[in-house]
C-alpha positions as CSV (number, residue, x, y, z in Angstrom):
1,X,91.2,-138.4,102.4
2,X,91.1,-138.3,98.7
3,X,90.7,-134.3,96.8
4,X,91.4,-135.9,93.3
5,X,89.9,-139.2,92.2
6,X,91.3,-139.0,89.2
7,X,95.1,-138.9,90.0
8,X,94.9,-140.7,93.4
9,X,96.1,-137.4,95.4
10,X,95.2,-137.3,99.1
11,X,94.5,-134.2,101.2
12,X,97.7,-134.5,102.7
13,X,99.6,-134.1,99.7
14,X,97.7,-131.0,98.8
15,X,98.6,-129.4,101.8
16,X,102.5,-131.0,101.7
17,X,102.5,-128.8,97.9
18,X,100.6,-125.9,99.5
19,X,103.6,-125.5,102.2
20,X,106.4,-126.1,99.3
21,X,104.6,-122.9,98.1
22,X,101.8,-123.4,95.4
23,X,99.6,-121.3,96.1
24,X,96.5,-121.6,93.3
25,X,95.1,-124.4,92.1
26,X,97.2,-124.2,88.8
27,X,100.3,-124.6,91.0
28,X,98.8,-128.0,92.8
29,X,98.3,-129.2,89.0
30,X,101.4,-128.1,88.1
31,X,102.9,-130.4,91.3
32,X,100.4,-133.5,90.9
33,X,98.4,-133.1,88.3
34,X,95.6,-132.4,90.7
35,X,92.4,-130.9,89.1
36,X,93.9,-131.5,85.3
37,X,91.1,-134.4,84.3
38,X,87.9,-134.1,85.3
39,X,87.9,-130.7,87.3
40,X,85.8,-132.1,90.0
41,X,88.3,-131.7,93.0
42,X,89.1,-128.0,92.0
43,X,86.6,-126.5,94.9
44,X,88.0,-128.7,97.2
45,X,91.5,-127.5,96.4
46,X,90.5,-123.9,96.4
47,X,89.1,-124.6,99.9
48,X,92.1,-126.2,101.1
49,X,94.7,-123.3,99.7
50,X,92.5,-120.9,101.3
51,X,92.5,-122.2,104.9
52,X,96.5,-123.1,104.9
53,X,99.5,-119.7,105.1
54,X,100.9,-119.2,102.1
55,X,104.2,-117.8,102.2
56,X,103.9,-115.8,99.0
57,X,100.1,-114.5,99.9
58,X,101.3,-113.6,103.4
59,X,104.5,-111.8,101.3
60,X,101.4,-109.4,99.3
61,X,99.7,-109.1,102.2
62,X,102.9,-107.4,104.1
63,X,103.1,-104.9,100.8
64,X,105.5,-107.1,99.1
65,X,105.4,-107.0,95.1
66,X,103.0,-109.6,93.1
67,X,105.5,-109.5,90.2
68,X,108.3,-110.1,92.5
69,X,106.0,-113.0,93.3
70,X,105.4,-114.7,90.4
71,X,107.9,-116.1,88.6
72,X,106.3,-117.4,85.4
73,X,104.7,-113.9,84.8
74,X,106.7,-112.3,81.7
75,X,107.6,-108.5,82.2
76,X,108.3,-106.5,79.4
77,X,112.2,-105.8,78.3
78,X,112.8,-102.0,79.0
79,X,113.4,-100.4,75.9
């Protein structure tokens, strides 16, 4: 079944990026441009990410850090 019109991606390959580790709908953009046109599929990829494990949420949810987490978040240099 088809979650972006726009870009051709299938369910399938939501959940195939979703298991590789994206974990927001920015990620699945970031993979397949998912969600990038006309914004209409970005529920339905929200609902999908939130029914799938993710290995970084279950990570937070076990106490580990979010900053550890996130890889494109800048930290600031220690002085």
């Amino acid at each position: 079944m088809y979650v972006c019109n726009c870009f051709g991606v299938t369910e399938a390959q939501v959940k195939r990026h979703a298991e590789d580790g994206a974990c927001t709908p920015r990620q699945i953009a970031s993979a397949c441009k998912a969600g990038t046109d006309c914004g209409s599929c970005v529920r339905r990829i929200q609902a999908l990410l939130g029914r799938g494990a993710c290995p970084r949420r279950e990570l937070v949810d076990q106490g580990g850090s979010a900053v550890a987490l996130a890889p494109q978040a800048e930290l600031p240099e220690a002085a």
